[in-house]
N, C-alpha and C positions, 0 to 999 in steps of 0.2 A: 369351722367348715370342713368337711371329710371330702379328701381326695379322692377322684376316682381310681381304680383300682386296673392300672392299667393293662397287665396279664390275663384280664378279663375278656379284652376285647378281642375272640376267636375267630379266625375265619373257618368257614364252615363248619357251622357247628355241631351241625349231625355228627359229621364224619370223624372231627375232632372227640365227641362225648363217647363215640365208641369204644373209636380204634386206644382213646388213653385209658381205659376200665378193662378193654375183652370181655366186654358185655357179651352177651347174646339179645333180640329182641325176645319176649315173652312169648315161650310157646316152642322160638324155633329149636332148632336141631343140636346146629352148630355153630364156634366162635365164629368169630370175625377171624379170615385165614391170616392177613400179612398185620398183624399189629406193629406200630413206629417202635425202634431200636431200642431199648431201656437204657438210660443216663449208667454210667459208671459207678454208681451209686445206690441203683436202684435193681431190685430182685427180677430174675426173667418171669416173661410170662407165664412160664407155670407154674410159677409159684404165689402166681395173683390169684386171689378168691373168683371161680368160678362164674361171677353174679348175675343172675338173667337182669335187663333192662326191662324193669318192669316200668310201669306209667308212673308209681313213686317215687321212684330214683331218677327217672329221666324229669319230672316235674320239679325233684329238689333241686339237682343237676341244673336246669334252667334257670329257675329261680334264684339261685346263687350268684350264678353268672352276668343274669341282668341284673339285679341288684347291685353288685359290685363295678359294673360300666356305668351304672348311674350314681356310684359313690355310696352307698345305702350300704356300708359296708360291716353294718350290725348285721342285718339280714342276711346278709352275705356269709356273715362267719356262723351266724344261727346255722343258716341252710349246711353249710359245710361241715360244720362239724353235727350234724342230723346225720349225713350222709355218709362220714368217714365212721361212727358208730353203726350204721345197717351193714356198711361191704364191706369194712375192716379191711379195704385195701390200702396200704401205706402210701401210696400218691398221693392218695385221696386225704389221708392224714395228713401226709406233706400239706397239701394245700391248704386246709383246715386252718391249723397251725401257725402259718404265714396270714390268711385273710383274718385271724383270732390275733396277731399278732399288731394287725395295719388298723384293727379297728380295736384295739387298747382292750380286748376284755380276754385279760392273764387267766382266768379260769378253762376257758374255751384252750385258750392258747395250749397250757399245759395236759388239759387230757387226750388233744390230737398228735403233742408231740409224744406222751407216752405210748398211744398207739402205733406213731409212728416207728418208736426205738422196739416196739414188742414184734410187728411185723417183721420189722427190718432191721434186727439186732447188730450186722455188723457195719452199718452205714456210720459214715463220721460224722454227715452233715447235719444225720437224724441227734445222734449222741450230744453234737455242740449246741443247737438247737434245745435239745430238753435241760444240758447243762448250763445254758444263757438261761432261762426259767428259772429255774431251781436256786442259780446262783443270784438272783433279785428278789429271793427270798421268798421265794415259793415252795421249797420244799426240804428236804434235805441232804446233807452232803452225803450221808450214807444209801441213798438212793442211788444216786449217780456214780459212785467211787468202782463199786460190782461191775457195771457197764465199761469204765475205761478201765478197769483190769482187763477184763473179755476181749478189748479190741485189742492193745497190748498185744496180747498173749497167742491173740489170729495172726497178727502181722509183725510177725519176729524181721521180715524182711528190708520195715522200717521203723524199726522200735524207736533209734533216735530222732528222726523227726517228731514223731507221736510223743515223746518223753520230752521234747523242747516244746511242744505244744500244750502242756500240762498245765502253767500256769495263764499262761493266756485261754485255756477253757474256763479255767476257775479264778478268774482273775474279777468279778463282781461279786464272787460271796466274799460276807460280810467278815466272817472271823476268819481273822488269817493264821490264827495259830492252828484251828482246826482244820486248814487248808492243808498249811506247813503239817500236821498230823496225817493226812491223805497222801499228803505227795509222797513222804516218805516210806509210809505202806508199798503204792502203788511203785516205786523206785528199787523195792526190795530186790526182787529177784536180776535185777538189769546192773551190780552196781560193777560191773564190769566196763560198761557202756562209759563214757566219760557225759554224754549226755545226761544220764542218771542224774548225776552228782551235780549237775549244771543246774538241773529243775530242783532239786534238793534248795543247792545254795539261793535262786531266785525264789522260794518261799520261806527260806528261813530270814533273807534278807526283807522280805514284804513283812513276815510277822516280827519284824523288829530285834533278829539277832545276828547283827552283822557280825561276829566274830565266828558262829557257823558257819554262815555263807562264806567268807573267807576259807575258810576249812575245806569245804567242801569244793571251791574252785581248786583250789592246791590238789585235794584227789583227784578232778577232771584232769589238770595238768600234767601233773604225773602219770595218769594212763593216755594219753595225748600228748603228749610235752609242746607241742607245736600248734595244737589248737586255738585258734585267735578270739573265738569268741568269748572261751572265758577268761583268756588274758585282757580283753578290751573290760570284761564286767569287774573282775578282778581292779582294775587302775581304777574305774570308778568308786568301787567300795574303798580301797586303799586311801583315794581322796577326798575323802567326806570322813572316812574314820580317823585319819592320821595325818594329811594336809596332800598338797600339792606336790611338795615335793618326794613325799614317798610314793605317789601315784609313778613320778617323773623317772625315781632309781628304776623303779620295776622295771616300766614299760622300756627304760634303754637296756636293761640288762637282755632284756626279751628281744628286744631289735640288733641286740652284738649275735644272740643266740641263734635268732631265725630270720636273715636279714629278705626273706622273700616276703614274708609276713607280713603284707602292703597295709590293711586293716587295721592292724597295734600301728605300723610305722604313721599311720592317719593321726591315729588316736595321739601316738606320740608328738607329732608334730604341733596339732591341735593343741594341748597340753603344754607345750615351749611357747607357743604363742599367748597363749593367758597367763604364764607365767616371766610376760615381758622379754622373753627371750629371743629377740626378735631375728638375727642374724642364723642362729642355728635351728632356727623353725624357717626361715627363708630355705636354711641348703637341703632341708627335708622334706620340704614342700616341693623345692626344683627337681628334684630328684621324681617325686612321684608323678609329677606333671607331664616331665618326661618319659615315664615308665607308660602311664596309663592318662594321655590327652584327652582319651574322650571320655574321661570320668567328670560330671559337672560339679559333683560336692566338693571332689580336690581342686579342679581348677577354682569354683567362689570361692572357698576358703581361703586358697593363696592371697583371691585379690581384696579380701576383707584384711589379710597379713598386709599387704602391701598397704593399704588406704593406713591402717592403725600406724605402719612405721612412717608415714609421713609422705608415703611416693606414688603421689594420686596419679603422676604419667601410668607408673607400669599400672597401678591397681585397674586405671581407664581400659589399658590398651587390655590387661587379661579376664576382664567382667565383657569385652564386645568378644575375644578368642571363644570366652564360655556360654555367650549369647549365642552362639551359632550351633551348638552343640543340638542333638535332638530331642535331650530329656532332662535339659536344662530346662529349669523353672524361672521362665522368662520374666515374670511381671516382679519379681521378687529382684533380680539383676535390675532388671529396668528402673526399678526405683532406688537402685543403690544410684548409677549412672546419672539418673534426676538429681538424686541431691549432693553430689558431687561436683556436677556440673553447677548447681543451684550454687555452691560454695565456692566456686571459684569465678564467682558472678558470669558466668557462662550460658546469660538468660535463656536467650533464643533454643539453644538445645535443652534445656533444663526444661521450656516447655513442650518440646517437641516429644520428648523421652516422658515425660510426664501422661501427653495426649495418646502416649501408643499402650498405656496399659489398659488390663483388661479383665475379667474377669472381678473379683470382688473389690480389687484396687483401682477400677477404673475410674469409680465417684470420686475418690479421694484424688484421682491422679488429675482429673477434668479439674479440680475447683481450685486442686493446686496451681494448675499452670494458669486460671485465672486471676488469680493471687498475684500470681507474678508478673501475669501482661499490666496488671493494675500497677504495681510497684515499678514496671519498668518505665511507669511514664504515659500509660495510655488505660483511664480510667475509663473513661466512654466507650473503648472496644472490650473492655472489660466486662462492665456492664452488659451492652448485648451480646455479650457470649454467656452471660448467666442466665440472660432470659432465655435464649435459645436452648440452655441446657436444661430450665426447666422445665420448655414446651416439649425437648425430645424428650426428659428421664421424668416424667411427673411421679412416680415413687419417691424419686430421690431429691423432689422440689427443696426439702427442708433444707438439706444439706448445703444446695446452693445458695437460698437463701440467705444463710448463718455465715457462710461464705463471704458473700457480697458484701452482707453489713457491714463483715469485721474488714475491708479492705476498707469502706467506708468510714469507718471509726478509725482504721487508722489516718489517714487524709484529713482528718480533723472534720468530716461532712457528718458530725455527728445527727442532725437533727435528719438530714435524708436516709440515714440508715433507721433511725426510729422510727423513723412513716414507713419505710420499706417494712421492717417487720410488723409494726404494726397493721398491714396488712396483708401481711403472712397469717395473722393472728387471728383475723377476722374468718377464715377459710379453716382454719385449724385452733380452736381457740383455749385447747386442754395439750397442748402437745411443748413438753415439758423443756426442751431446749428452745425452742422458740420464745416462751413466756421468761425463764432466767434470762438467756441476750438481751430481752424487751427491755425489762424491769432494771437491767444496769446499764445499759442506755440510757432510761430515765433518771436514773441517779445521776450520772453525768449531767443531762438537761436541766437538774437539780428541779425535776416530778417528783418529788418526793413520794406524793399521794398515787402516783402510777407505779413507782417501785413499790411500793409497801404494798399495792394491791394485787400488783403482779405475783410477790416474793410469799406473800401469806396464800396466796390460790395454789402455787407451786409445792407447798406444803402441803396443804389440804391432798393435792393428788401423791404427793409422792412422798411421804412424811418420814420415808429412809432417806431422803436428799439430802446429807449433810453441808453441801457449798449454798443450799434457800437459808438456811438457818443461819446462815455463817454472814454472806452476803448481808441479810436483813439486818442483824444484830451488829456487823459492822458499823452499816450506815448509821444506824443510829448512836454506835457509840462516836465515830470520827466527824458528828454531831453536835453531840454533847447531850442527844435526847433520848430520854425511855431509858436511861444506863440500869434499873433493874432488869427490865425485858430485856435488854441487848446483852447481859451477861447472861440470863437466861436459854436464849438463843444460841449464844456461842459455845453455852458448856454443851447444850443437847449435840450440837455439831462437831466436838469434841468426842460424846460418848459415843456418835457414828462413826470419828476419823480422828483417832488418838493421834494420829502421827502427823496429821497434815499440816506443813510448815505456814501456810496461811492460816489456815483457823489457830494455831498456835497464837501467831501475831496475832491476830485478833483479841483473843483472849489476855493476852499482855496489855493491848491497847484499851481494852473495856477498864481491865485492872488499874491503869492509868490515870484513865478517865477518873476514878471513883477514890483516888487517893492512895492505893493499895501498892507504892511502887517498888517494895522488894518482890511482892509475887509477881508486879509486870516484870522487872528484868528477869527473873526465874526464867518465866514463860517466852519473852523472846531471845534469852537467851538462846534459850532451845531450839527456835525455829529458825537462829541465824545459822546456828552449826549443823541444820540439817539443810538448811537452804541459804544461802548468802547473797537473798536478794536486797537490793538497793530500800526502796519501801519498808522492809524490816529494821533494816542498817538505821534508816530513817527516826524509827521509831525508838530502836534502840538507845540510841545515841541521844535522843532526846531525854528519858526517861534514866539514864546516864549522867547527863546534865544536870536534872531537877536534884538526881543522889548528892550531886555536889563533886564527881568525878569530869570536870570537866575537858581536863587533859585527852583523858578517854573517849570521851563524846568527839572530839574535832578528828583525835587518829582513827576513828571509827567510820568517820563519813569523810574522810579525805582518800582514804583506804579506798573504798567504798566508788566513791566518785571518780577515782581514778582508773577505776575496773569498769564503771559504767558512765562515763561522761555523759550521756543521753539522760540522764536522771532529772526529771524536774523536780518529782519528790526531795533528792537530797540536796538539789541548789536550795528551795524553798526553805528547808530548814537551817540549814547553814546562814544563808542570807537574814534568818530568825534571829540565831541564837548569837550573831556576829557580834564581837565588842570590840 
């Protein structure tokens, strides 16, 4: 469904179609005297085409415009770019351009944006505009390279910005060695600039040659020595080419050198803290907390230092100091504080902090703290607070939903969370999270015929779902039924999700099943050392047993059980295999 096109909607429109063209009406004399100020970007009025308002232009002119209020934004970009070809005013291409842009036809888009860069040669907005085109492969890079020499070369006044802006214009074409070929060109005459060197090394490191980009930061440095930005790119390359801790020499060598250099001393600190270095990333962090308080990124960080070394007092008290800030990004804190609070069984606030998020965290944050009034002991208030959340957010009904059930399914009210989705189902009956919950519900209520119809329909719509295939081909193997299908099933779910520590077990478990027990322990091997859940341990240890290791098998699920007492899985089996 296409949006209306909301810069459409003009008040007075006369007055507006004039005064933005300096039309004249057909016939008359003279302009229009007081034309609106022209954007900083845009050429003065005499340098706009003359164009009489005749009944064609002011006919397209409309027609664009009502098109575009009623969302018809083909017609819209039709008429526009009709119209930026008769007046060859660059506005007017501007527009073009943008409604050829909102209504997806790149053809339109890129001949109003070349108009517009030919009218108005040295606008930036016009240049990045035909460079976003060009760079999603509509044209070529030797079209656009001429243009940002030309601007360059006007505004020596800010070359460095415009030279830090390089790769970010050409940051969507496709080849990046032909990028990195451009950049260096366009960098030739500037290499005095430390900027230069900076745009150099961010494309040599895009096309894949960090030991240039390294290079070339060492030149910025050296015409700069003090410059933080390529010291900050620099630690990063350093750490991905050579590890952590040569990122870590650097950046302290650089903070003995330039102890004002708040920026690298971030970086640095940051950098102590992922490298477990907890205490001397604390006094670096104190330090800048102190220097610059109303910084939000250094105050969260601190309190993310603080939660990691263990000291959820200070981490609390410095996530509410940073909540207060004014460009602190609230809902992002708030949910740290939720689940902090949430771990130090701290219900009542964990839901209170949960209920004040907002923005795209709100859903999540509403069903959590329902979650939790559920688990603290009051499941019926629970409940109607998910109905209530459905009646206000009915977009986001699934969510609470899937929500509800699973608090359901925890409480062992198995069979009432199955009627509840089930008639979630009946209102929505192809909506792919709904139908997986359903259908392992049913497995549970041991439907057999309900899961398999559920688990084969979820496939049918979404046949890249690698947890339908996994699911299905489980039950059937931890069965004992269909075991060619059900290894079937689990490899296809494998060749969607090589790594996933349950389909793994799974695939151990079918092996099992079918006799095959050096490839099962292969296969759960594998999925205990990437995940070391109980269930796996389970399996493991059984299939362990049958080898004739049985020693293994008891330290495996004692281990195991020890770590997750809550295990029915591994009491079940133990309680088996006991002699």
């Amino acid at each position: 469904m296409q949006r209306p096109y909301s810069r459409f909607r003009l008040p007075r429109l006369w007055v507006a179609l004039t005064m933005s063209l300096g039309l004249t009406a057909a016939g008359a004399q003279e302009t229009v005297d007081s034309p609106p100020e022209p954007a900083a970007s845009a050429p003065t009025t005499s340098a706009l085409p003359n164009q009489a308002l005749t009944p064609e232009i002011l006919y397209l002119m409309l027609m664009s415009e009502v098109a575009g209020a009623r969302g018809n934004l083909d017609v819209a970009a039709q008429g526009y770019i009709e119209l930026a070809r008769k007046t060859q005013d660059p506005r007017i291409a501007q527009r073009a351009a943008e409604v050829a842009i909102a209504a997806r036809r790149a053809p339109e888009a890129l001949e109003a944006a070349r108009l517009w860069v030919k009218e108005e040669p040295e606008s930036e907005p016009a240049i990045q505009m035909l460079a976003g085109l060009l760079a999603g492969g509509m044209g070529k890079l030797a079209e656009l390279e001429p243009l940002l020499g030309n601007l360059l070369a006007r505004h020596t006044d800010r070359s460095g910005g415009l030279l830090m802006s390089l790769n970010r214009t050409l940051n969507r074409y496709p080849d990046k060695a032909e990028v990195r070929a451009s950049v260096d060109r366009l960098t030739e005459p500037y290499l005095l600039l430390p900027e230069a060197h900076f745009a150099r090394a961010h494309a040599a490191f895009n096309a894949g040659d960090s030991n240039a980009a390294l290079s070339e930061l060492n030149q910025a440095l050296k015409v700069r020595p003090d410059w933080e930005p390529a010291a900050v790119l620099k630690a990063q390359l350093l750490q991905q080419q050579s590890g952590l801790a040569a990122a870590l020499a650097f950046l302290k060598e650089f903070v003995a050198q330039q102890p004002a250099a708040r920026d690298v001393r971030y970086a640095y600190a940051r950098l102590l803290a992922v490298d477990r270095q907890y205490p001397v990333a604390r006094v670096e962090f104190e330090k800048l907390v102190k220097e610059v308080p109303d910084n939000p990124d250094v105050g969260y960080t601190y309190a993310l230092l603080l939660l990691q070394a263990g000291e959820k007092a200070a981490a609390e008290k410095e996530f509410l100091r940073v909540l207060k800030l004014e460009r602190a990004d609230q809902d992002t804190i708030r949910l740290q504080l939720a689940q902090l609070y949430e771990e130090e069984k701290r219900i009542d606030d964990a839901i209170e902090m949960y209920r004040s998020l907002s923005g795209p965290k709100r859903t999540t944050g509403l069903a959590r703290a329902a979650l939790l009034q559920a688990r603290n002991g009051d499941l019926s208030g629970a409940r109607v607070e998910f109905e209530q959340l459905r009646a206000d957010n009915p977009k986001e009904a699934t969510v609470f939903f899937l929500a509800e059930a699973q608090i359901l399914r925890e409480q062992n009210h198995v069979q009432e969370a199955f009627d509840l989705l089930g008639a979630a189902l009946k209102k929505q009956p192809d909506q792919p999270d709904l139908l997986y919950d359903y259908a392992l519900l049913a497995e549970r209520l041991d439907k057999v015929d309900v899961m398999e119809q559920g688990l084969r329909k979820l496939i049918a719509l979404k046949p890249d779902e690698a947890q339908a295939y996994n699911a299905l081909g489980y039950s059937f193997a931890d069965r004992n039924l269909h075991l060619d299908e059900a290894k079937k099933l689990i490899s296809k779910a494998l060749e969607l999700a090589p790594d996933d520590s349950f389909i793994l077990d799974s695939m151990g478990w079918v092996l099992y099943r079918t006799g095959d027990l050096q490839g099962a322990r292969a296969h759960l091997q594998r999925a205990f050392a990437a995940r070391p859940d109980p269930e796996i341990a389970a399996h493991l240890g059984e299939v362990l047993w049958m080898l004739g290791e049985k020693q293994a098998a008891r330290a495996l699920w004692e281990e195991s059980l020890r770590q997750h007492p809550e295990s029915e899985e591994l009491s079940k089996v133990m309680q088996r295999f006991a002699e």
